[in-house]
NUSE-887899 format. One record per residue: residue in one letter; x, y, z of N, C-alpha, C, O in turn. Coordinates in steps of 0.2 Angstrom, whole numbers, padded with zeros to 4 digits, always signed. Example, Ala and Ser with C-alpha at 12.3 -4.5 7.8 and 13.67 -1.06 7.14 Angstrom:
# NUSE-887899
a+0066-0028+0039+0062-0022+0039+0066-0016+0039+0071-0017+0042 s+0064-0011+0035+0068-0005+0036+0064+0000+0039+0067+0006+0040 
***
This chain:
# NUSE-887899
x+0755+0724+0716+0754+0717+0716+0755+0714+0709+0759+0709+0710 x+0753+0716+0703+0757+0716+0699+0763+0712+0698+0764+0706+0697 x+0767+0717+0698+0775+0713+0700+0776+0708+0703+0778+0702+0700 x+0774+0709+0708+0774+0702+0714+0773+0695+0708+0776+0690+0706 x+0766+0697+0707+0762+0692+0703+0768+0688+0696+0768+0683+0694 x+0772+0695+0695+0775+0692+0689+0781+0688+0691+0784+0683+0689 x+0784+0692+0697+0788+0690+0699+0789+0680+0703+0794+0677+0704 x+0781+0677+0705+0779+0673+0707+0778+0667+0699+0780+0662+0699 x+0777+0669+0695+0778+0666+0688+0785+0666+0687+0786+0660+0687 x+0789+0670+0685+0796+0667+0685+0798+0662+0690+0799+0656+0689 x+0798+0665+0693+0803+0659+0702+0798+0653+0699+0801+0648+0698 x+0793+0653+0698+0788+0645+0697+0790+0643+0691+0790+0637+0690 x+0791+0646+0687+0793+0643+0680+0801+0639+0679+0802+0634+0677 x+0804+0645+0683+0811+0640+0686+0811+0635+0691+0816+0632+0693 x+0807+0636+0692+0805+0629+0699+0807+0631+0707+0806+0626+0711 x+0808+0636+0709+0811+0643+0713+0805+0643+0717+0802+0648+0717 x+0803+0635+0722+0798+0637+0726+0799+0641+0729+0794+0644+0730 x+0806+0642+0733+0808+0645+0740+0806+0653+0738+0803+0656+0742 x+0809+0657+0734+0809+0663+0732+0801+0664+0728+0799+0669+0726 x+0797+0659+0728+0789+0660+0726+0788+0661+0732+0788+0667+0732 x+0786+0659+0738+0784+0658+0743+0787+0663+0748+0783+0665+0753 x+0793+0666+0747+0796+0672+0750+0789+0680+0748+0786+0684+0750 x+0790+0678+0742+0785+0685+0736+0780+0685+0739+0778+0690+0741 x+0776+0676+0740+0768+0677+0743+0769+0678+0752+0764+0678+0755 x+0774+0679+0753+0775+0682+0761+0775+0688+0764+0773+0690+0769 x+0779+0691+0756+0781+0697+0757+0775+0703+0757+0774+0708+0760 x+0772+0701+0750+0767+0706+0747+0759+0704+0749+0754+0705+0745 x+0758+0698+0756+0751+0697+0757+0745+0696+0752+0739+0699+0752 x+0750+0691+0745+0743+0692+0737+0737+0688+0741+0737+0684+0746 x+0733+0689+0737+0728+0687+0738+0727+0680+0733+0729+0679+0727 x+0723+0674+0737+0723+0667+0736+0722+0668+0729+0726+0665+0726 x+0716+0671+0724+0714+0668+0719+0722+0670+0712+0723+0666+0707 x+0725+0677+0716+0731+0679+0715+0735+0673+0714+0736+0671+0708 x+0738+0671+0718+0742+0666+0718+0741+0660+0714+0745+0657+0710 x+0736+0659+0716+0734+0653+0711+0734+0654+0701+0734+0650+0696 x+0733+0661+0702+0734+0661+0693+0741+0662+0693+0743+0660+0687 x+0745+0664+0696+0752+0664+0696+0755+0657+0695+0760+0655+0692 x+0752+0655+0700+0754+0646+0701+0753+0642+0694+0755+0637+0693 x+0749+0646+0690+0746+0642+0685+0749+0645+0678+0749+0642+0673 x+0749+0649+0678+0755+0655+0674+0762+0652+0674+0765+0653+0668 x+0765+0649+0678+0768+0649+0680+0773+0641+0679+0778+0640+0678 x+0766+0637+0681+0767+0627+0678+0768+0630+0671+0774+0629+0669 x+0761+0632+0667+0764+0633+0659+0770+0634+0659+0773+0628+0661 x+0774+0639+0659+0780+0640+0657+0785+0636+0661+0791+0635+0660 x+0783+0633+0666+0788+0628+0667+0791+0623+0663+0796+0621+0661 x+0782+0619+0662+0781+0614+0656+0783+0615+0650+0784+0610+0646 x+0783+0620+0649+0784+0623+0640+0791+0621+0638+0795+0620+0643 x+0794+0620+0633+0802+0618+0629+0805+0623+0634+0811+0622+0635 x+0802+0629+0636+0807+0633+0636+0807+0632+0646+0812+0634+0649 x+0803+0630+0649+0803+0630+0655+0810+0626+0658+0813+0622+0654 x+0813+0628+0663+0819+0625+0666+0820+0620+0672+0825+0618+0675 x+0813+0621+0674+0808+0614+0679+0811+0606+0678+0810+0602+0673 x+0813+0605+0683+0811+0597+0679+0806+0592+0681+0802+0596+0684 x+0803+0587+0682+0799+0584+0682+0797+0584+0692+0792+0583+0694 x+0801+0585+0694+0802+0585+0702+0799+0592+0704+0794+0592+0707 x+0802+0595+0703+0800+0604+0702+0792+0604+0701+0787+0603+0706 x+0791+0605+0694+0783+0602+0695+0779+0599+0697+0773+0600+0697 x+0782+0594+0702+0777+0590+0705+0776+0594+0713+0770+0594+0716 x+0782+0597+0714+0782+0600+0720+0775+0607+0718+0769+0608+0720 x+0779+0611+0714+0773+0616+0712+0766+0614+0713+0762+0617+0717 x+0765+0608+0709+0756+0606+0712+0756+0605+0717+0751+0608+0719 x+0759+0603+0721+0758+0601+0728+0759+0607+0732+0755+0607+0737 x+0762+0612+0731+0764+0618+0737+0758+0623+0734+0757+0628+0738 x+0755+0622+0729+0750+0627+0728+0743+0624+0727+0738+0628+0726 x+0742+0618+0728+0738+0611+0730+0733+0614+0725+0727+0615+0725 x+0738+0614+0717+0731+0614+0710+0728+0608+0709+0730+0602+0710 x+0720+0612+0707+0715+0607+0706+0717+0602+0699+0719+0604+0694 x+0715+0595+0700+0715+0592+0692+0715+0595+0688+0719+0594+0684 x+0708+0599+0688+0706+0601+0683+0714+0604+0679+0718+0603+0674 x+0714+0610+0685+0720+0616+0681+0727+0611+0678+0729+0611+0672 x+0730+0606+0683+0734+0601+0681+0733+0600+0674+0735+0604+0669 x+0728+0594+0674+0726+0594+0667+0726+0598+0663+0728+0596+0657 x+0724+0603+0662+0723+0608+0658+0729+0611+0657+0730+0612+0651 x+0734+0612+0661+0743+0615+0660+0745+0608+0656+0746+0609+0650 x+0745+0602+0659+0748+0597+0657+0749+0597+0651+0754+0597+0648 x+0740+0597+0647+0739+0597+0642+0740+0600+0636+0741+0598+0630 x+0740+0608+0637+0745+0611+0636+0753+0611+0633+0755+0611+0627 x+0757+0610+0639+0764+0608+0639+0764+0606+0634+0765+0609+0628 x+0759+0596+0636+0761+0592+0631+0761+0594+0623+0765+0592+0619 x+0756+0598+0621+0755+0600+0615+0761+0606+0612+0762+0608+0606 x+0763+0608+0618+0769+0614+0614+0774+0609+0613+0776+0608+0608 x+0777+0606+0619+0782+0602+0620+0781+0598+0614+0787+0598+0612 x+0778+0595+0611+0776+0592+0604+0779+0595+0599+0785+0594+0597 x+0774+0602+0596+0779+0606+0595+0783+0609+0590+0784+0610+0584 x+0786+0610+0599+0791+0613+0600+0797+0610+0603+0803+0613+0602 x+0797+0605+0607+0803+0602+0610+0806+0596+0610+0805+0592+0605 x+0809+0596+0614+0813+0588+0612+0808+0583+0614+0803+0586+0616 x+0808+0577+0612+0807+0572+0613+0806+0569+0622+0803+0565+0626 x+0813+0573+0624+0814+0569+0631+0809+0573+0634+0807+0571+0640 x+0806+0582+0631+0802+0584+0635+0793+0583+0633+0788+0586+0635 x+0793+0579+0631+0787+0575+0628+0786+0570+0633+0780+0568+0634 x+0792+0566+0635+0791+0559+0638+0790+0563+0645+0785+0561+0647 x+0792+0567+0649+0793+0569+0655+0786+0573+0653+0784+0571+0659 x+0782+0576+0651+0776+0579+0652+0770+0573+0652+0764+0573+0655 x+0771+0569+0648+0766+0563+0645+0767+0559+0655+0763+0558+0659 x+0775+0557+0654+0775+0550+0659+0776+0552+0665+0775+0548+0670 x+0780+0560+0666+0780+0563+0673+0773+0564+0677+0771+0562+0682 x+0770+0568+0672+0764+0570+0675+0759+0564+0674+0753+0565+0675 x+0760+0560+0672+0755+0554+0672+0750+0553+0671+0746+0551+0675 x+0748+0557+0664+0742+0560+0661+0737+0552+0660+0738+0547+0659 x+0731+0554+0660+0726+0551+0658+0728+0548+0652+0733+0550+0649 x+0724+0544+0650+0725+0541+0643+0718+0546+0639+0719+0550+0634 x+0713+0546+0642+0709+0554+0640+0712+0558+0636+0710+0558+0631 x+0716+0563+0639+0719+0568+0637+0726+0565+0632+0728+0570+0628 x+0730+0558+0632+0731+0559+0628+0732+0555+0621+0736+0554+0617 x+0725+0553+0622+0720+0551+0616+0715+0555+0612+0712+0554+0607 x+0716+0563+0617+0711+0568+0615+0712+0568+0605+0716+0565+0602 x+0707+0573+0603+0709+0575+0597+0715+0580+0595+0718+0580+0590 x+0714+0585+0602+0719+0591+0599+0729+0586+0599+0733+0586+0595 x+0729+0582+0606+0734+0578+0607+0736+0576+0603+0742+0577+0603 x+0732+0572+0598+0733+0564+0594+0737+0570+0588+0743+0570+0586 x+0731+0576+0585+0733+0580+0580+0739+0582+0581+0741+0586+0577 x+0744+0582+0587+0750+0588+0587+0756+0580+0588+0762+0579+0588 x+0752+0575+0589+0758+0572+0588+0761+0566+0583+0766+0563+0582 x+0754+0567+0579+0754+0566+0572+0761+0569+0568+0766+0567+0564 x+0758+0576+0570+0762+0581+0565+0768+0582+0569+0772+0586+0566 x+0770+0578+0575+0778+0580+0578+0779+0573+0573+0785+0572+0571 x+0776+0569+0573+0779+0562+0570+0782+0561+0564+0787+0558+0563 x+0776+0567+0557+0778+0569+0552+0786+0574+0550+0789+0574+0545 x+0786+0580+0557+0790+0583+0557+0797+0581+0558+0802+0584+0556 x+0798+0573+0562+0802+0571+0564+0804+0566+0559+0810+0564+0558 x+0800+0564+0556+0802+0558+0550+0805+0565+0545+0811+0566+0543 x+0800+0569+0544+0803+0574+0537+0810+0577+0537+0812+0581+0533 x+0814+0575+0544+0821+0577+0546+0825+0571+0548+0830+0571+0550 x+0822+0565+0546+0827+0561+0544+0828+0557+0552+0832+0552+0553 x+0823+0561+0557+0823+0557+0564+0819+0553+0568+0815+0553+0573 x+0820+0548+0563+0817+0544+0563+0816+0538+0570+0811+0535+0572 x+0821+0539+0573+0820+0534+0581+0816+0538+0585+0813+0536+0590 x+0816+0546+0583+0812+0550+0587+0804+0549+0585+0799+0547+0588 x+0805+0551+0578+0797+0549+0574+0794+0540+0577+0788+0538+0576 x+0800+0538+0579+0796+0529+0582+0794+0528+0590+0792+0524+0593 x+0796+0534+0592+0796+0535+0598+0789+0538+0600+0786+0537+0605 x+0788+0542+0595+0781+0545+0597+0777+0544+0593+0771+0547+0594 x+0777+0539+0587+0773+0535+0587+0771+0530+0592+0765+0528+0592 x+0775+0527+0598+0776+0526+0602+0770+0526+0608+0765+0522+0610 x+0773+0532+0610+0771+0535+0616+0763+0538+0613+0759+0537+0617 x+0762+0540+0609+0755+0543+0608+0751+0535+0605+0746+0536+0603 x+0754+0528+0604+0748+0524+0600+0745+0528+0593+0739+0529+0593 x+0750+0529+0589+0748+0532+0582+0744+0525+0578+0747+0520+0578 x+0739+0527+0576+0737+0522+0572+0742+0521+0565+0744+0525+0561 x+0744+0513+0565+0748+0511+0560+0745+0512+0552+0750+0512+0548 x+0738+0513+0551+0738+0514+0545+0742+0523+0543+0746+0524+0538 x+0740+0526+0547+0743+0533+0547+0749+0534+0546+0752+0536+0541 x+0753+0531+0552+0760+0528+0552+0764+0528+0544+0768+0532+0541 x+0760+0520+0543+0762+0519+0537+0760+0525+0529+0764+0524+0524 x+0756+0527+0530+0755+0534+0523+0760+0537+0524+0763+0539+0519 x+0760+0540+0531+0767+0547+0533+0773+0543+0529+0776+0546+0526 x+0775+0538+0529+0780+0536+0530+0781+0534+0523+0786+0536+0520 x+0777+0531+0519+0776+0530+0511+0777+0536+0506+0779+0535+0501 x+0775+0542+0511+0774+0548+0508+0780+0550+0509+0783+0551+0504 x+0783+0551+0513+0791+0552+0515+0796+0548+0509+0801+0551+0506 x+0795+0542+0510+0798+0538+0505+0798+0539+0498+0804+0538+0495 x+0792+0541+0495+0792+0545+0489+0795+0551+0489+0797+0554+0484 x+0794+0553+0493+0797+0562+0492+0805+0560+0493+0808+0563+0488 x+0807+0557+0496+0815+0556+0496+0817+0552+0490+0823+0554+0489 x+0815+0549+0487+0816+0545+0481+0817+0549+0475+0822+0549+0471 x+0810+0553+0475+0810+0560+0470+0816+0565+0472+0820+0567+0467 x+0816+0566+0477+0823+0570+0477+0829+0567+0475+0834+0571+0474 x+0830+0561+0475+0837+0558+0473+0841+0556+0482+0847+0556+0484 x+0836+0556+0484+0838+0554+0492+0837+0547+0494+0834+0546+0500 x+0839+0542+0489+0838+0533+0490+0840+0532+0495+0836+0528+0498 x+0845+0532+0498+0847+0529+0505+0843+0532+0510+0842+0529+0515 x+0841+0539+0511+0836+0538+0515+0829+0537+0514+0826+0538+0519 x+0827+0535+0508+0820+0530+0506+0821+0525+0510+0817+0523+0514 x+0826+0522+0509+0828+0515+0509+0828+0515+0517+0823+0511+0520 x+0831+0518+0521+0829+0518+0530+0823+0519+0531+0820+0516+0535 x+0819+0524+0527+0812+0525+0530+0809+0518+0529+0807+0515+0534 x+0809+0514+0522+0807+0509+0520+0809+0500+0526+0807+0495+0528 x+0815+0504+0527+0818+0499+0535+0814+0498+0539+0810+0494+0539 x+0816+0505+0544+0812+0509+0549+0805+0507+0551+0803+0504+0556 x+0803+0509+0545+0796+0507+0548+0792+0502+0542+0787+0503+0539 x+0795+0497+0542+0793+0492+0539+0787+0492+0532+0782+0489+0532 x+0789+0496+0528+0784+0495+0522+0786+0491+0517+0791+0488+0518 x+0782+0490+0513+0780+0481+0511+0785+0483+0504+0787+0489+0502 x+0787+0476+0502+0793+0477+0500+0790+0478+0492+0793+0481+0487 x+0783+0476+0491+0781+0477+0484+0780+0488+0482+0779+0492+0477 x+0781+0490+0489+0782+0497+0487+0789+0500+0482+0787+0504+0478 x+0794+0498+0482+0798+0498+0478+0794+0496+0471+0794+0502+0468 x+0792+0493+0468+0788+0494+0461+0781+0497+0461+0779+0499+0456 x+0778+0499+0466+0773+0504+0465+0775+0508+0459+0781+0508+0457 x+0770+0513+0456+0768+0516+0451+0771+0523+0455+0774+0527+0452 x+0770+0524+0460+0774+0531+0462+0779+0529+0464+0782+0534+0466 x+0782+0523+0464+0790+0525+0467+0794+0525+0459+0799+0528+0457 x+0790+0520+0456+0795+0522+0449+0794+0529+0445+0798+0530+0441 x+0789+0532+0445+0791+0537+0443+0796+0543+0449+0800+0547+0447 x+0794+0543+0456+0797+0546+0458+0807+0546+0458+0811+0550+0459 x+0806+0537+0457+0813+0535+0453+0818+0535+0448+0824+0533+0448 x+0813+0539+0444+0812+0542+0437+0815+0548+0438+0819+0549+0434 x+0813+0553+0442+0814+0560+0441+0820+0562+0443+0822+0568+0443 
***
């Protein structure tokens, strides 16, 4: 049963209803079986590395009729790996396919993993991704703007002025930042 069990997680992960449903035919699992499979199996769909797309998934809840609860809890999930670890377009497909509560994605753990994709995404110079999920997650603009002053000085320090200069575009910091006390010594270095 085992097998079966793992082999129901793969086919689900790839989105392979037909061959999930073959498995739960074959090997008569039993119901609480399948549903942890079925839920084993959303994760890794949801995940960067899943190969599901938004349709697949929706199919999966429905052909194994998971509770909210469990939804939510993969979703949320997802969205925190897919954060990250994944693209941007699998952040908007986990957020806006699965049509997450504002709950969940206002939570604490949420807010904190998209903070740090924001940070992650500005510290790589991708910046329409970083405005995107400031975007989609409602980042508070004071935060916003620190990551983003703080980036600006670090690029300055390094002798990386034109992309100060974009951050400073980008996300509109006050132009009296250019004479700030840290940017002229980090202009200095």
């Amino acid at each position: 049963n085992q097998a079966a069990k793992e082999g129901m997680i793969y086919w689900i992960s790839k989105g392979n209803i037909n061959a999930t449903i073959e498995i739960m035919k074959k090997f008569d699992l039993p119901k609480e079986m399948v549903n942890q499979a079925a839920k084993e199996g959303l994760i890794k769909a949801i995940s960067p590395q899943g190969e599901a797309d938004i349709d697949k998934i929706l199919k999966i809840i429905n052909k194994f009729s998971l509770s909210d609860d469990i939804v939510n809890q993969v979703a949320k999930e997802g969205l925190m790996s897919n954060l990250a670890n994944g693209s941007v377009r699998d952040v908007i497909m986990t957020k806006d396919g699965l049509n997450l509560s504002t709950e969940i994605v206002q939570s604490q753990e949420v807010q904190q993993a998209a903070k740090q994709r924001f940070i992650d995404d500005l510290s790589r110079g991708s910046f329409d991704f970083a405005l995107e999920i400031k975007n989609l997650f409602s980042l508070p603009e004071e935060e916003v703007q620190h990551a983003a002053k703080q980036w600006f000085i670090n690029n300055l320090s390094s002798g990386y002025i034109f992309m100060a200069l974009a951050i400073k575009d980008k996300f509109n910091l006050p132009g009296e930042i250019m004479t700030s006390p840290e940017a002229q010594t980090a202009a200095k270095q």
